[in-house]
FIMARMI-523576 format. One record per atom (N, C-alpha, C): residue in one letter; x, y, z. Coordinates in pm, whole numbers, plus 50000, padded with zeros to 5 digits. Each point is the difference from the previous one (the first is absolute). Layout:
N
AXYZ...
***
This chain:
218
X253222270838506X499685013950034X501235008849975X499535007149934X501135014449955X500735003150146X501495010850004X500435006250098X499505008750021X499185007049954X499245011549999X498854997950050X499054988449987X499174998750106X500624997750102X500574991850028X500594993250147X500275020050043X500795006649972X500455012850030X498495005950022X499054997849964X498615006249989X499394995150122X500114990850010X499124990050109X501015004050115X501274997950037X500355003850108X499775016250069X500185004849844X500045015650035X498175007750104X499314993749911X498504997750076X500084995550101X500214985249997X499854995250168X500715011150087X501105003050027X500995007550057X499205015350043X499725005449923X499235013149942X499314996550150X498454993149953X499124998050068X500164997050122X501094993450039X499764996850157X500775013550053X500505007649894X500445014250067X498235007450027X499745002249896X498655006850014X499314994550167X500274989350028X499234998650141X501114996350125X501475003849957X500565002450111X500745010349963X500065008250129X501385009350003X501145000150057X500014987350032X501084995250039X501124990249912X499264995849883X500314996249856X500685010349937X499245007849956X501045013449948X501025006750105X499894996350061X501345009550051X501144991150080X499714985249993X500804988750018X500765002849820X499015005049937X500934999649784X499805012849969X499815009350044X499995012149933X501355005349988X500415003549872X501335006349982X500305012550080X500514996150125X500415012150084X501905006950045X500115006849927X501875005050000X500094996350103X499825006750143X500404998650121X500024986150074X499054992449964X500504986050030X501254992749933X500105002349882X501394997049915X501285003850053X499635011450029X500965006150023X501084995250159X498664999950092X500594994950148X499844993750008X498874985549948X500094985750022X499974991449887X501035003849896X500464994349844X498944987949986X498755009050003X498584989349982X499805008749850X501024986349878X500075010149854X499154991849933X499244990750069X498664991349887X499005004250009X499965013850036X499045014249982X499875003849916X501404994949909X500345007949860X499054991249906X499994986250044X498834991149900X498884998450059X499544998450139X498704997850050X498975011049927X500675009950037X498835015350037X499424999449811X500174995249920X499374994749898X499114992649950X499924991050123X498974992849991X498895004650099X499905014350054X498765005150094X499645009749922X498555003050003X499545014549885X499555007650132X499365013049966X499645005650027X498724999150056X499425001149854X498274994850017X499734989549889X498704998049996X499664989949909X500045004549832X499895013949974X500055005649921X501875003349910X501394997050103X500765004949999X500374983649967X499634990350012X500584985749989X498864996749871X499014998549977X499485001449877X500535005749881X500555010649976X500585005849916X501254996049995X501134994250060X500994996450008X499764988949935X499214989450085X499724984049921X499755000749888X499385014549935X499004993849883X501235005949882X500795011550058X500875005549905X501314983350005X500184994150075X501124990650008X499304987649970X498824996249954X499454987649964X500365007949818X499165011049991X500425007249834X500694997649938X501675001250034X501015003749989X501034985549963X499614995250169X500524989050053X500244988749939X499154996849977X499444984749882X500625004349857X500465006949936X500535003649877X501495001750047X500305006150110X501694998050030X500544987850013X498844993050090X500684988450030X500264988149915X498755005449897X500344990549876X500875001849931X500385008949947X501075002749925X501454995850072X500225005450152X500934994850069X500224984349950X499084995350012X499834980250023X500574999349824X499675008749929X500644994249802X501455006450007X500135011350065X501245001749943X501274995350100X499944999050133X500864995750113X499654982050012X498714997649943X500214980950041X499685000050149X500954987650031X500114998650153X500075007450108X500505009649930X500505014850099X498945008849964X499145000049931X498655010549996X499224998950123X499624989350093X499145008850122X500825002450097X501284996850023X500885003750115X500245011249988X500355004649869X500225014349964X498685008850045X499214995549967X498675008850020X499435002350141X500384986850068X499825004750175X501585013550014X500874998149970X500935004350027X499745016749951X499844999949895X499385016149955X499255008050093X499044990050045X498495007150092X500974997950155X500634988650044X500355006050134X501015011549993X501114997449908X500635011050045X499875014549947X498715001649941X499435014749992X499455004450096X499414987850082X499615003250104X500985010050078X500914992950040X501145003950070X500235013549961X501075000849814X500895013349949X498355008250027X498905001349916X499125011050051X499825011650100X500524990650140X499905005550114X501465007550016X501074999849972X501105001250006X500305014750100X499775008549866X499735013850006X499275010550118X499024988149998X498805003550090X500705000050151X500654985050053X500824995050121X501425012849992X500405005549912X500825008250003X499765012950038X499055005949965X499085009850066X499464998850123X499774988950034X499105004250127X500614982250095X501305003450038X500474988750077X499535001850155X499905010450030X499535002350151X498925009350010X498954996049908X498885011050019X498694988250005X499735005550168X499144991550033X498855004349952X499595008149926X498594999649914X499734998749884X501034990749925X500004998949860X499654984350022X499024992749924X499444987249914X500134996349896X499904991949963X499754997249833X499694984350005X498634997949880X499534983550037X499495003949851X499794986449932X499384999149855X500954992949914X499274996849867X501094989049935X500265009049886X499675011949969X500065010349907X501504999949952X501025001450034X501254999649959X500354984349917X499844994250084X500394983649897X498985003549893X498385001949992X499154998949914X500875007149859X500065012350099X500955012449833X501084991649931X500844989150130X500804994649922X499514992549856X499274988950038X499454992049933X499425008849872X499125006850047X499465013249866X500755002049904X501205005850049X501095008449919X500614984849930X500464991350056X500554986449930X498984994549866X499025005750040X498904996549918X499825011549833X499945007850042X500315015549899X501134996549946X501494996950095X501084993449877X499914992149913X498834987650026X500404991049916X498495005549859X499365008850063X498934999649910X499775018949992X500725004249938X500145016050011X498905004849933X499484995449942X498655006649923X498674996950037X499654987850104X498894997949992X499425008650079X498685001549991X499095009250050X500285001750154X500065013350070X499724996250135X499145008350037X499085001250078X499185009550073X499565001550140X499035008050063X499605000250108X498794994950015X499254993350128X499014992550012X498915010449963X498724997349929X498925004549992X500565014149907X501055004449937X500535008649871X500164993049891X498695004949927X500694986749836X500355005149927X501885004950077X500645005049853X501294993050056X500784995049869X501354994150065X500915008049894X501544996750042X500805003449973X501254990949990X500914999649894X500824988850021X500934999950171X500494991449971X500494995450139X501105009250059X500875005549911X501205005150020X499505014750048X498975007049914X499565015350027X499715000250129X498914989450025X499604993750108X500895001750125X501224995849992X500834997250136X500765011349972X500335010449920X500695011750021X498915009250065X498835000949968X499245009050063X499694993450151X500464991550008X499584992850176X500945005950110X501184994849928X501395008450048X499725012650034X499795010649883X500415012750001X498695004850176X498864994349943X498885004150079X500574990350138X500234991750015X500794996150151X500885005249997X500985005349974X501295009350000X499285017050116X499235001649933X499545017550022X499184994450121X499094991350010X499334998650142X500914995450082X501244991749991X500864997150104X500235009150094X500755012549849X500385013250032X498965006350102X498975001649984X499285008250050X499934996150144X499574986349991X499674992950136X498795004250084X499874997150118X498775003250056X498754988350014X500234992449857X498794990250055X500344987350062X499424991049961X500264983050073X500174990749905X500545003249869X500654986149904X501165006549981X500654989050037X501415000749954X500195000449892X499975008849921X500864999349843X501204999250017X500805000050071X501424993949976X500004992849947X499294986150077X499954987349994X499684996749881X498995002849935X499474998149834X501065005849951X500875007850015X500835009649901X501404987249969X500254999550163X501424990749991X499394979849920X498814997150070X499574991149947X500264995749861X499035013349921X500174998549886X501444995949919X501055012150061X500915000249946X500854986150022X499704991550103X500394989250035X500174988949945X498315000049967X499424989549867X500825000749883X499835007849915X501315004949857X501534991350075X500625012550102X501424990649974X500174985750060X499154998550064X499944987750046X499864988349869X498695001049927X500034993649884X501285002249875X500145013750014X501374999649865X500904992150027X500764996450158X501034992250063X499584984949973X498344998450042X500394982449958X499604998149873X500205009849938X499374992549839X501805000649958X501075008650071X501194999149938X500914985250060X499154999650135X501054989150073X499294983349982X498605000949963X499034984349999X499695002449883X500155006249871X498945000349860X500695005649927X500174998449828X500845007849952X499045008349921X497945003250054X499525004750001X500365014749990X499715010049903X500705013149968X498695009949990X499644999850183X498525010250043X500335011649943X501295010450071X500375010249976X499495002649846X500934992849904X500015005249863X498714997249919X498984990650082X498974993049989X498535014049977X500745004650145X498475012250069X500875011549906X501245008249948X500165007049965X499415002349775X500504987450010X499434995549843X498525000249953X499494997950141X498264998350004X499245011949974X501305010050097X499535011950003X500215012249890X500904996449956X500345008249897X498814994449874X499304988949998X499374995949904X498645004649997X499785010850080X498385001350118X499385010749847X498844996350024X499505006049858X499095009050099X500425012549956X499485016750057X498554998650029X498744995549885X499015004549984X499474985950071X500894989450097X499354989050110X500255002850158X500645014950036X500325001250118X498884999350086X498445006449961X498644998450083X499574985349964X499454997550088X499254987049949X498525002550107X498894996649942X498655001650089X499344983549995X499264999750111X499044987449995X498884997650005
***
């Protein structure tokens, strides 16, 4: 079994027994103020594995089963032995840097939350767009794609401006820093475990992008 199921299957089980306790989520819900006064910091990885609703962990699983299974493979050819350690290691500690920002903002504000696996997922995403900058990406039930790279600049920019704005209940931080996580995270072990050359890999790819393939329909 892949790490990505095992990450799938726990993330569900976990999920679900939140859905019927509330005392589950908030034993793991990423909360500043507990960090803060009772350095309870495996908030920073639990509150990832609780969704929201069934709808908010569905879309997470199905975008990180997508994604997932093509990172991790590639991890496993180009790192060897060190390809799934690396790959738990990517997803926990996005977990973690994601939130960073967020715990910096709001260290003693007892009405701020945050729960979902959305930040590691972006990681994995964006690791995924590096190694494959052109392939199609799209939105569920929109059959139009776009290569991968257009793809994650317009994700950014559009999580960038709703961050800004604020007001609702997803953290775009978290997808914002996530993302950005995934990239240097992967450029570092392809320089320190692989003499794998992503960087010059996704930039070469891109410069090669033929104008009249940027839409793609299905």
């Amino acid at each position: 079994m892949s790490i990505t199921i095992i990450i799938i299957v726990i993330t569900v089980l976990v999920s679900i027994a939140g859905f019927r306790s509330a005392k589950v989520v908030d034993d793991l819900i990423f909360y500043p103020p507990a960090i803060t006064q009772k350095n309870q910091y495996y908030r920073f990885i639990t509150c990832g594995f609780i969704h929201a609703d069934i709808f908010h962990l569905i879309f997470n699983m199905y975008a990180l089963y997508l994604f997932g299974q093509g990172v991790e493979s590639i991890f496993s050819s180009i790192f060897g032995d060190y390809g799934k350690l690396l790959y738990i290691a990517m997803y926990v500690l996005a977990l973690i840097v994601c939130l960073i920002p967020s715990f910096q903002k709001n260290k003693n504000n007892s009405y701020y939350k945050s729960l979902g696996a959305s930040g590691a997922v972006s990681a994995v995403a964006f690791a995924y767009i590096l190694f494959n900058p052109l392939q199609g990406v799209g939105l569920i039930f929109i059959p139009i794609f776009i290569p991968g790279f257009l793809f994650g600049i317009i994700y950014l920019i559009i999580s960038y401006f709703l961050d800004k704005k604020g007001g609702g209940s997803i953290n775009h931080s978290a997808h914002i820093w996530g993302a950005i996580f995934g990239v240097i995270f992967l450029i570092v072990a392809s320089k320190l475990f692989s003499g794998y050359p992503v960087l010059d890999h996704f930039i070469d790819t891109v410069k090669n992008l033929d104008p009249h393939k940027i839409f793609t329909t299905y």
